[in-house]
C-alpha positions as MATLAB code, in Angstrom:
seq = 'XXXXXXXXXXXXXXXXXXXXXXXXXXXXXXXXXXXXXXXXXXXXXXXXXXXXXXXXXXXXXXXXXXXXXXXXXXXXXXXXXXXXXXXXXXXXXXXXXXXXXXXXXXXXXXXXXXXXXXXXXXXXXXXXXXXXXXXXXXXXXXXXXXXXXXXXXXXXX';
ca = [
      54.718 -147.511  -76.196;
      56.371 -146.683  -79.886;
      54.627 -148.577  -82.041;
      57.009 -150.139  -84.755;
      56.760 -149.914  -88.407;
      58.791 -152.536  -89.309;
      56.849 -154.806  -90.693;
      54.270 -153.339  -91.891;
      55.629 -149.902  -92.753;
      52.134 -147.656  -93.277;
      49.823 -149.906  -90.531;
      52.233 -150.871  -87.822;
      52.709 -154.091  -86.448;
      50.147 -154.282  -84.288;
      46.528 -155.370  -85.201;
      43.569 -155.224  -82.950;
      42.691 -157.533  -80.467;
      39.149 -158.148  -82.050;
      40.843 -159.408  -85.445;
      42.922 -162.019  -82.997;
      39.408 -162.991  -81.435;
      37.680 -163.311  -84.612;
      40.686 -165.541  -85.721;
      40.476 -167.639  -82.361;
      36.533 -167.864  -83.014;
      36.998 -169.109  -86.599;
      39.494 -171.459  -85.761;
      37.120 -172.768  -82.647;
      33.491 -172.933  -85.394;
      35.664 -174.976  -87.662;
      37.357 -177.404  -85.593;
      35.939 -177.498  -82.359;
      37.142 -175.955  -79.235;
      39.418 -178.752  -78.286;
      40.945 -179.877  -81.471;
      41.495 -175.885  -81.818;
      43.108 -175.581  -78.122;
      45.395 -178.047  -78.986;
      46.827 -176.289  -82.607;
      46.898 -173.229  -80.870;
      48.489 -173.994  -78.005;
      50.881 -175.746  -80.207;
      51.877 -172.688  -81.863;
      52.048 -170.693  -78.655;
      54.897 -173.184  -77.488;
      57.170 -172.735  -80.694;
      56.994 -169.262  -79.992;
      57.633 -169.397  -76.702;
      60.682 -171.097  -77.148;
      61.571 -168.681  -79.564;
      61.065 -165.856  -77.014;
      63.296 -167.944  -74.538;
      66.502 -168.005  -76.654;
      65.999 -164.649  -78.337;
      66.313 -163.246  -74.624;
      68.575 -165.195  -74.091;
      66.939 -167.353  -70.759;
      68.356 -169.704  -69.123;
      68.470 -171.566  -65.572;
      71.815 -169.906  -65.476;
      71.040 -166.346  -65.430;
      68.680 -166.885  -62.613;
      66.045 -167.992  -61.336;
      63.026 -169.033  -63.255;
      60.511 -166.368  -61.258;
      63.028 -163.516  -62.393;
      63.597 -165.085  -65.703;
      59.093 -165.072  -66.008;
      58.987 -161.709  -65.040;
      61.851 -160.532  -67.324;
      59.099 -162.246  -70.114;
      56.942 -159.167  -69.448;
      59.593 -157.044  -71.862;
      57.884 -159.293  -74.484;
      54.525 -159.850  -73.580;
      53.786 -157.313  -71.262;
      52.681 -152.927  -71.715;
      56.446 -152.563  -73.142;
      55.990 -155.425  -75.693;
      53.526 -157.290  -77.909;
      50.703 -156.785  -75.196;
      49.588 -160.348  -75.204;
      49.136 -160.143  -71.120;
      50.816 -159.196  -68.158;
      52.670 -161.775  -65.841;
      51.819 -160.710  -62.303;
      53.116 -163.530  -60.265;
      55.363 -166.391  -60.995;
      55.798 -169.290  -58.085;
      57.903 -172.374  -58.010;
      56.535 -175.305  -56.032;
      58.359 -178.652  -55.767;
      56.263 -180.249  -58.074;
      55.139 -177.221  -60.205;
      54.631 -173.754  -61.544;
      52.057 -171.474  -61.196;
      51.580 -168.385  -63.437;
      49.403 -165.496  -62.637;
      48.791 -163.658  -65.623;
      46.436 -160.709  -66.591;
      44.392 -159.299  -69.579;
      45.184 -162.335  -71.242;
      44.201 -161.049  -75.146;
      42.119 -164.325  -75.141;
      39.701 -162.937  -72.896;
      39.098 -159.844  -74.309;
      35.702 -158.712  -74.663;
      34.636 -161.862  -72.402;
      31.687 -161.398  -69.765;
      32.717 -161.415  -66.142;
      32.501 -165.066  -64.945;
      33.806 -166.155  -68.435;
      35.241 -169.995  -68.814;
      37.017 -168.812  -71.399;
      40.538 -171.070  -72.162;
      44.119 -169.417  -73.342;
      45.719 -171.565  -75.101;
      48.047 -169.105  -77.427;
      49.307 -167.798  -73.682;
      49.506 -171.442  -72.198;
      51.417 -172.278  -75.211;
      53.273 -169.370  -74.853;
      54.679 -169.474  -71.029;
      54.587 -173.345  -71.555;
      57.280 -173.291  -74.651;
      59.494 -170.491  -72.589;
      59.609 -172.762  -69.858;
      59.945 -175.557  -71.429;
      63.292 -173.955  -73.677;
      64.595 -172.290  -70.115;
      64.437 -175.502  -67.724;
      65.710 -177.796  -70.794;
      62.544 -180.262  -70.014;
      58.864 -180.927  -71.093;
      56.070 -179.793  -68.949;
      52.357 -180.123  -68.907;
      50.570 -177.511  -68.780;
      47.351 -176.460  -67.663;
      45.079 -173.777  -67.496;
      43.238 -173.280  -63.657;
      39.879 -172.249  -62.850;
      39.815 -168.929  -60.984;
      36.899 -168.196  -59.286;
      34.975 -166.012  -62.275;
      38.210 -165.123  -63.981;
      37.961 -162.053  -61.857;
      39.486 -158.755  -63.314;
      40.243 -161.092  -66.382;
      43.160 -163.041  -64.377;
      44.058 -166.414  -64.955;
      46.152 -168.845  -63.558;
      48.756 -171.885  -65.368;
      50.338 -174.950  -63.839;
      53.388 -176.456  -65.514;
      54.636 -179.507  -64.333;
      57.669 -181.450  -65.227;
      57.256 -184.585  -67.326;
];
């Protein structure tokens, strides 16, 4: 991956994922984990939606697995390197997202409980913008967060 210099024309635009944790813990001391999952997550969303219409997604182009995995441009190796989507499913009542590396759980002990809420918010405001509804989202336990995988429900409000 090229790393850009475009905004920040002598560091690049990427910073490391410690500084992001160290941000996330900070944010977590000060307000408590919850209040904190909820700004965060908040954020994620508006940029997810952002995401959605800068590619360009909608129900129209295809279907929303495609459309998840087409994300991975963004998010994924080729992108900003937040995580990598590994499966997308559509149920009748929800959707589950499988995603990887997650940077929330970076430097996290195996068996970590550790939440995502930047990445909830993230895949949550995408879908959101691309199926022109709310959803709630969740994040779901996976047995010790093995290999640093996580799963997400969204379901329609």
């Amino acid at each position: 991956m090229t790393t850009s210099n475009t905004l920040r024309p002598q560091l690049g635009d990427f910073v490391n994922v410690m500084d992001y944790k160290a941000l996330l813990d900070g944010i977590e001391d000060n307000l408590g984990s919850k209040a904190a999952a909820v700004i965060i997550g908040a954020a994620g969303r508006t940029y997810g939606k952002k995401i959605a219409t800068k590619l360009g997604a909608s129900m129209e182009s295809n279907d929303l697995p495609t459309i998840l995995k087409r994300l991975n441009t963004s998010l994924g190796v080729e992108g900003t390197r937040l995580c990598l989507i590994e499966e997308v499913s559509q149920q009748e009542n929800f959707i589950r997202v499988k995603v990887t590396e997650p940077v929330e759980m970076s430097g996290e002990n195996s068996g970590s409980i550790r939440l995502c809420p930047f990445t909830l918010g993230i895949l949550g405001g995408f879908i959101d913008q691309v199926m022109q509804k709310r959803h709630q989202a969740r994040q779901v336990p996976v047995g010790d967060q093995i290999n640093f995988q996580t799963e997400f429900e969204f379901t329609a409000l």
